[in-house]
SEFIVO-196871 format. One record per atom (N, C-alpha, C): residue number from 0; x, y, z; atom name; residue in three letters. Coordinates in nm, 4 decimals. Example, Ala and Ser with C-alpha at 12.3 -4.5 7.8 and 13.67 -1.06 7.14 Angstrom:
! SEFIVO-196871
  nr       c1       c2       c3 atom rest
   0   1.3190  -0.5690   0.7800    N  ALA
   0   1.2300  -0.4500   0.7800   CA  ALA
   0   1.3200  -0.3300   0.7800    C  ALA
   1   1.2850  -0.2250   0.7080    N  SER
   1   1.3670  -0.1060   0.7140   CA  SER
   1   1.2900   0.0030   0.7870    C  SER
//
This chain:
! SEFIVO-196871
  nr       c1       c2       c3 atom rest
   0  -1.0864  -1.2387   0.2452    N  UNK
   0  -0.9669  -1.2677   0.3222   CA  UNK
   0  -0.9388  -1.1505   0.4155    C  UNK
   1  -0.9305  -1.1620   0.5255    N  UNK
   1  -0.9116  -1.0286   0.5986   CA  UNK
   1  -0.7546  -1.0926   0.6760    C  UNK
   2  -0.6625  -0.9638   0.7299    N  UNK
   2  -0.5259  -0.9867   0.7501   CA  UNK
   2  -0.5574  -0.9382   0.8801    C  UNK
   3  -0.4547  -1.0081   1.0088    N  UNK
   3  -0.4136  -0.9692   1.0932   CA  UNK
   3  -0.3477  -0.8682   1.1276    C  UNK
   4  -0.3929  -0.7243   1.1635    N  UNK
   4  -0.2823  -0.6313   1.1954   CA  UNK
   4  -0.2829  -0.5955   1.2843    C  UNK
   5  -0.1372  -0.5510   1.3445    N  UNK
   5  -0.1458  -0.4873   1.5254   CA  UNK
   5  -0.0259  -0.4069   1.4789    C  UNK
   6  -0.0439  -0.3206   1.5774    N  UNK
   6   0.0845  -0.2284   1.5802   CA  UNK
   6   0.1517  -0.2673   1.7048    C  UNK
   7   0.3049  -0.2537   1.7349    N  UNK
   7   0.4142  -0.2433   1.7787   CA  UNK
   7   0.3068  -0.1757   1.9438    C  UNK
   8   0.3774  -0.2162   2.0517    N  UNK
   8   0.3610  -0.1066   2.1852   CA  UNK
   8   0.4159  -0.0161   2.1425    C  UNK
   9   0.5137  -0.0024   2.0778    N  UNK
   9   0.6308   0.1601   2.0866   CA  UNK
   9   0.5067   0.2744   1.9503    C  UNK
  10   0.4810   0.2008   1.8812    N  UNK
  10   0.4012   0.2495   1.7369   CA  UNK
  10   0.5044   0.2812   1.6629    C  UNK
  11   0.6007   0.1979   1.5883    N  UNK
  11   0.7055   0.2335   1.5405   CA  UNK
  11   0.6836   0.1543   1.4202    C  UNK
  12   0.5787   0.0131   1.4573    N  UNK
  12   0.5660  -0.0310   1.3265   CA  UNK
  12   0.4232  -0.0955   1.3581    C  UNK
  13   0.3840  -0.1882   1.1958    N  UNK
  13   0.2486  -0.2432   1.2451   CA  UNK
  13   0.2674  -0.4032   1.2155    C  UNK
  14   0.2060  -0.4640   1.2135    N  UNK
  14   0.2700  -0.6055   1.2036   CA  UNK
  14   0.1259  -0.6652   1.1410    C  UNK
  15   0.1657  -0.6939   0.9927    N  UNK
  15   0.0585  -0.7731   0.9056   CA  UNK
  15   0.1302  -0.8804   0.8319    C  UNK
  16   0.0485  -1.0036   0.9042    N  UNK
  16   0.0671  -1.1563   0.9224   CA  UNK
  16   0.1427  -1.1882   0.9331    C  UNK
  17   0.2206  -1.1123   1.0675    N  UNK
  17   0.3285  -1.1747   1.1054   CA  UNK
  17   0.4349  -1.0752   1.0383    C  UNK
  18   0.4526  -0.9848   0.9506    N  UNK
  18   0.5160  -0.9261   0.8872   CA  UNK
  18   0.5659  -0.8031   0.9281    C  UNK
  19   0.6701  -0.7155   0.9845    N  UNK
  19   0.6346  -0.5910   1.0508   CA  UNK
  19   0.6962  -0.4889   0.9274    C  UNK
  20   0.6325  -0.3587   0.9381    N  UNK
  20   0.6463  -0.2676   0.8518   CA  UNK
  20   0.6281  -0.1749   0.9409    C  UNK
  21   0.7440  -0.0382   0.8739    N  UNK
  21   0.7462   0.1048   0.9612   CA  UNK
  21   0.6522   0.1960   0.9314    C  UNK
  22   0.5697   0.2633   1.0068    N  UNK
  22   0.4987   0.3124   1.0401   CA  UNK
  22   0.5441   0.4396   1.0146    C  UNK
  23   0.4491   0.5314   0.9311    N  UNK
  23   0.4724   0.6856   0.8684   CA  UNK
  23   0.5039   0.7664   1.0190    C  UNK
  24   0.5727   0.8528   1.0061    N  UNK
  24   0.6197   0.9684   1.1231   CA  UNK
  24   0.5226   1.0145   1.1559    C  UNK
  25   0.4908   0.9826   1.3279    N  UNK
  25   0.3482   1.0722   1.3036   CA  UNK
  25   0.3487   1.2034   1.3909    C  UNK
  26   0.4572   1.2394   1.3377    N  UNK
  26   0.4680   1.4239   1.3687   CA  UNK
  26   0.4600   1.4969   1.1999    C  UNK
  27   0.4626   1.4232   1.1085    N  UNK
  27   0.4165   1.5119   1.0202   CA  UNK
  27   0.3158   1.5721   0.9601    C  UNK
  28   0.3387   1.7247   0.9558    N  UNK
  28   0.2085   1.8013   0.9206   CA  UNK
  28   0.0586   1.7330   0.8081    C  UNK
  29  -0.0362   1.6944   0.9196    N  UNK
  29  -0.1550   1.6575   0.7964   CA  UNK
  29  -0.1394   1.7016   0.6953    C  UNK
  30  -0.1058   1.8314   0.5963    N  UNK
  30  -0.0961   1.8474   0.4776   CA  UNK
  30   0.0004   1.7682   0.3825    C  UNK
  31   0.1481   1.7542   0.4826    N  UNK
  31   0.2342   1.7059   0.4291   CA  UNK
  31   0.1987   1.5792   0.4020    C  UNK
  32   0.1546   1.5021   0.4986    N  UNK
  32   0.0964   1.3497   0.5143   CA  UNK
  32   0.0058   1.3630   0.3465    C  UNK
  33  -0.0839   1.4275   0.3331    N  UNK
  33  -0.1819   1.4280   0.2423   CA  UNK
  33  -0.1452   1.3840   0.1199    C  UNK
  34  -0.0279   1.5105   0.0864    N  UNK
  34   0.0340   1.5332  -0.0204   CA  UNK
  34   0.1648   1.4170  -0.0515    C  UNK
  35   0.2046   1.3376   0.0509    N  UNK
  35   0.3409   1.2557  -0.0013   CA  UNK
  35   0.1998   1.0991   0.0200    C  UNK
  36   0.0905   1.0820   0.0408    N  UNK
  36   0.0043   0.9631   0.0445   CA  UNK
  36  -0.0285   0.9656  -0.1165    C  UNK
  37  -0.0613   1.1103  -0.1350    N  UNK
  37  -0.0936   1.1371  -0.2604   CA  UNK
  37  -0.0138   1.0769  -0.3536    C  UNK
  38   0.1464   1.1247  -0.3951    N  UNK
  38   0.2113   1.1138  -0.4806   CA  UNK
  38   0.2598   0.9467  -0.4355    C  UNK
  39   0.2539   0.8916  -0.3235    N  UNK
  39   0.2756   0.7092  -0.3249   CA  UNK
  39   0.1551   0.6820  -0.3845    C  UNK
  40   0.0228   0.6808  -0.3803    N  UNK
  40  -0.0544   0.6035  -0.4691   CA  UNK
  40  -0.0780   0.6261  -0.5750    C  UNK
  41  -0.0610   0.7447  -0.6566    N  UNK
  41   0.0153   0.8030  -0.7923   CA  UNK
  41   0.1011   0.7028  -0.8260    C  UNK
  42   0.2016   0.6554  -0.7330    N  UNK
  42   0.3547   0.6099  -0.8024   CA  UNK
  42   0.2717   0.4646  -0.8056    C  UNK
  43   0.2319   0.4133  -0.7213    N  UNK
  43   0.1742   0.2897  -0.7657   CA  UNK
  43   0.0736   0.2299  -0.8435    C  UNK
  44  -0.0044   0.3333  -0.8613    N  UNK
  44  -0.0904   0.2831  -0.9787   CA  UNK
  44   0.0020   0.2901  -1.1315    C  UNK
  45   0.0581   0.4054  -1.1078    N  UNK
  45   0.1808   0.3978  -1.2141   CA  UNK
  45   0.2783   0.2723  -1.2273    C  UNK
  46   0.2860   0.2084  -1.1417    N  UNK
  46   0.3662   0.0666  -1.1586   CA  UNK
  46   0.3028  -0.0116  -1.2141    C  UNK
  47   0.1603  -0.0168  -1.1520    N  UNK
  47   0.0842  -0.1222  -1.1930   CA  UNK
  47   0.0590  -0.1182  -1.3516    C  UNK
  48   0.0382   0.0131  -1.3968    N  UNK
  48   0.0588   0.0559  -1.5603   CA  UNK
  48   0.1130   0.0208  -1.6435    C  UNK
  49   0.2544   0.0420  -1.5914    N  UNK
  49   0.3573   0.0615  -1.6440   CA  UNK
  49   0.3895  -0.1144  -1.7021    C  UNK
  50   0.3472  -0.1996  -1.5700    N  UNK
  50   0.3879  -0.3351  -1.5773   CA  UNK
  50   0.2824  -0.3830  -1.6809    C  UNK
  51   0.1813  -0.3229  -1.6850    N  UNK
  51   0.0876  -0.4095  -1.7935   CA  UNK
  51   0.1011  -0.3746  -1.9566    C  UNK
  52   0.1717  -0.2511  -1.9322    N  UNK
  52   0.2303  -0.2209  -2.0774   CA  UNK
  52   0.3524  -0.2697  -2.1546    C  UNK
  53   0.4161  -0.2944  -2.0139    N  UNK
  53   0.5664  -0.3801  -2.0547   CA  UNK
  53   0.6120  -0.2532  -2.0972    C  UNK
  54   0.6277  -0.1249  -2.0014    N  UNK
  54   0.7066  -0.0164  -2.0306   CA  UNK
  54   0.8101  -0.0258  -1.8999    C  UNK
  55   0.9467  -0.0593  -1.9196    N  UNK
  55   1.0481  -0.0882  -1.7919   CA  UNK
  55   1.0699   0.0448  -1.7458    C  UNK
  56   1.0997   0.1625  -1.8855    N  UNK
  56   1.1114   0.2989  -1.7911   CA  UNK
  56   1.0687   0.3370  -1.7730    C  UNK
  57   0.9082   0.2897  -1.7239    N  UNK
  57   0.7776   0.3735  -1.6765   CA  UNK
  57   0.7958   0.3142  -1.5445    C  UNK
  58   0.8083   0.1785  -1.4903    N  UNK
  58   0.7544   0.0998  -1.4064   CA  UNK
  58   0.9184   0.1990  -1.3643    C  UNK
  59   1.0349   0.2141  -1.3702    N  UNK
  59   1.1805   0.2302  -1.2830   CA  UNK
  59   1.1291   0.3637  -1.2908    C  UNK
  60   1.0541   0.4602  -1.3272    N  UNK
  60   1.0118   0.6206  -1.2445   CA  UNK
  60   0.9126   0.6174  -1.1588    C  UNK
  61   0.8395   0.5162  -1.2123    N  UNK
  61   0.6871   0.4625  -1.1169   CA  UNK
  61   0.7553   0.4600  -0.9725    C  UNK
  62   0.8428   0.3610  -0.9673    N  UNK
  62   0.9080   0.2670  -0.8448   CA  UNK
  62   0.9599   0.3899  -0.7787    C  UNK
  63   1.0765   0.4496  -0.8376    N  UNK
  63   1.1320   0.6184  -0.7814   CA  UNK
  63   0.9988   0.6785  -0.6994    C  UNK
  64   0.9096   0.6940  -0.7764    N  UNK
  64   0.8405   0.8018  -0.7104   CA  UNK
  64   0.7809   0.7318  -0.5906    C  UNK
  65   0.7522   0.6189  -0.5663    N  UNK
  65   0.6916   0.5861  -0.4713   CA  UNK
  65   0.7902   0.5345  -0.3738    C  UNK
  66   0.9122   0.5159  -0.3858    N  UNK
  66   1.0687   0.5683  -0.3099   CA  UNK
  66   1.0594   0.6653  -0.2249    C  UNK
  67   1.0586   0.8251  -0.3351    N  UNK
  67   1.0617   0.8937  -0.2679   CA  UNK
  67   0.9284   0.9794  -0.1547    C  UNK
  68   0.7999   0.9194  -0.1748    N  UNK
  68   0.6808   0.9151  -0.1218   CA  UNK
  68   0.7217   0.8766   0.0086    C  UNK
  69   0.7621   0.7048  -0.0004    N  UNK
  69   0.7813   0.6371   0.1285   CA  UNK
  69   0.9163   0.6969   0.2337    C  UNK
  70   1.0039   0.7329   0.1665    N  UNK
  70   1.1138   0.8048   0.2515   CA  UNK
  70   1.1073   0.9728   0.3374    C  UNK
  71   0.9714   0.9933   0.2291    N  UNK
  71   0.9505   1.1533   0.2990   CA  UNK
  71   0.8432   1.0863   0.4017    C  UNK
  72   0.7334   1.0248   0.3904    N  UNK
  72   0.7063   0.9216   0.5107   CA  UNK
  72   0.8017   0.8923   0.6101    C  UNK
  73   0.8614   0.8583   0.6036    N  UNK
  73   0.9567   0.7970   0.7078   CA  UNK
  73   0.9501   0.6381   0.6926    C  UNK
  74   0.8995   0.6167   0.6108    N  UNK
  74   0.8624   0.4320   0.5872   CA  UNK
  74   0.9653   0.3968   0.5692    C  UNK
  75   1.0629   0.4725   0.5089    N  UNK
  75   1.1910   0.4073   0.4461   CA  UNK
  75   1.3340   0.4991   0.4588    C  UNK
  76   1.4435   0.5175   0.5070    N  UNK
  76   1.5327   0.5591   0.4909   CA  UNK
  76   1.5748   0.5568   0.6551    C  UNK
  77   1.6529   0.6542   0.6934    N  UNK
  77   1.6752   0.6990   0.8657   CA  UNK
  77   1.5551   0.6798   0.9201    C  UNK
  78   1.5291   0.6372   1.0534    N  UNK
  78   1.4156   0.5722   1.1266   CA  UNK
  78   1.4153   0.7215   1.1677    C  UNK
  79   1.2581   0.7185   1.1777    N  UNK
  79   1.2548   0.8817   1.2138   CA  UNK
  79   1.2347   0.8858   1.3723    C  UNK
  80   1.2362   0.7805   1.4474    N  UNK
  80   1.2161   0.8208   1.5738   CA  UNK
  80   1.3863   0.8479   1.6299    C  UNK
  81   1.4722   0.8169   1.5088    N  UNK
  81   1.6350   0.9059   1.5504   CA  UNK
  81   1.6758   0.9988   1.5482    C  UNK
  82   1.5351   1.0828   1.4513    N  UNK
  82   1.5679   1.1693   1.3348   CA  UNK
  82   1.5522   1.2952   1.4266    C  UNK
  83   1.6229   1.4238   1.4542    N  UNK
  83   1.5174   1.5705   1.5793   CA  UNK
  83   1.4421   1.6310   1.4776    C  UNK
  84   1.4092   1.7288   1.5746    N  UNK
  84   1.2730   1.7456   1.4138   CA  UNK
  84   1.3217   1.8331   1.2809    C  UNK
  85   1.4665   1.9012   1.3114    N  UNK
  85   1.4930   1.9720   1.1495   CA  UNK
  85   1.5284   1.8830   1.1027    C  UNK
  86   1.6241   1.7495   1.0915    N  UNK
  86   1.6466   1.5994   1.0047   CA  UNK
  86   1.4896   1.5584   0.9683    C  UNK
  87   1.4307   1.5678   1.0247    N  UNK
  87   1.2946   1.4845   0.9888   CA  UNK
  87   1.2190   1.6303   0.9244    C  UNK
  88   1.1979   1.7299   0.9305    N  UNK
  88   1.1343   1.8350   0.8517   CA  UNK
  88   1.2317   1.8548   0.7048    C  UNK
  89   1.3453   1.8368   0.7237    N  UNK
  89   1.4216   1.8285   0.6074   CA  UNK
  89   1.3960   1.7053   0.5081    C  UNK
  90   1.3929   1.5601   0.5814    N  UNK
  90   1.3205   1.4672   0.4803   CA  UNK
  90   1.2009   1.4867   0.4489    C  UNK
  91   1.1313   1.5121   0.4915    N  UNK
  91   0.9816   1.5483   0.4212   CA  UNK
  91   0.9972   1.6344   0.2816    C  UNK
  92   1.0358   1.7699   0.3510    N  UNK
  92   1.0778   1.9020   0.2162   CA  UNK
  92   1.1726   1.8100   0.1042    C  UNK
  93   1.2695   1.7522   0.1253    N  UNK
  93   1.3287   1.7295   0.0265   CA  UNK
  93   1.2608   1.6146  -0.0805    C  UNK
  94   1.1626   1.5002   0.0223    N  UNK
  94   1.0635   1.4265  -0.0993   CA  UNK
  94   1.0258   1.5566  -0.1595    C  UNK
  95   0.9381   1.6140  -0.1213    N  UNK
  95   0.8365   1.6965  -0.1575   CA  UNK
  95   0.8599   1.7567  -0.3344    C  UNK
  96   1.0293   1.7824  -0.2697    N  UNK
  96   1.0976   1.9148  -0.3522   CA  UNK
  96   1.1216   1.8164  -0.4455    C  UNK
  97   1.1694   1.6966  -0.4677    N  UNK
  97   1.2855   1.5686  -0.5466   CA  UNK
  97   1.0668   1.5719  -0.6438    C  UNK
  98   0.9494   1.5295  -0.5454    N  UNK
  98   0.8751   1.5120  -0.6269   CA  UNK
  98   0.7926   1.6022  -0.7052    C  UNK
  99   0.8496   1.7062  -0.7004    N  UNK
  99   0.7829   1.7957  -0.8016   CA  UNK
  99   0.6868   1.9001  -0.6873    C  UNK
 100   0.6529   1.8485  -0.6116    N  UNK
 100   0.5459   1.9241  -0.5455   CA  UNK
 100   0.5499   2.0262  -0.4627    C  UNK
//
């Protein structure tokens, strides 16, 4: 099965099947990028875990962490193309800091 994806003219989001989703900040430092990709697919394999164990407070820290993954992204919270760059260097640091890392 392969999916249709295009991104936005602006690149603000990408649009799969018809679906649009926000697009990670892409002024943030490759390391940072590395490290909050890191701890979202951490948090989701942890869901996926969590759900096959039938552990609820594994899958509700699982879900958190990949919260706060996607918000230091910019996937989720203040749109970062509103954000100047200490609001948007401050969401990054503060996933970072909230995830341990």
């Amino acid at each position: 099965m392969t999916r249709e994806v295009e991104r936005t003219d602006d690149g603000r989001y990408v649009v799969v099947d018809g679906r649009r989703w926000r697009t990670a900040d892409p002024h943030l430092p490759d390391d940072v990028r590395e490290r909050l990709l890191h701890h979202l697919g951490v948090g989701r394999s942890g869901v996926r875990t969590a759900k096959a164990s039938g552990d609820d407070a594994a899958v509700a820290a699982a879900r958190a962490r990949v919260q706060l993954a996607k918000t230091g992204l910019g996937e989720r919270g203040p749109a970062w193309w509103d954000q100047d760059d200490d609001a948007r260097r401050d969401r990054w640091e503060t996933a970072l800091r909230d995830l341990g890392d």
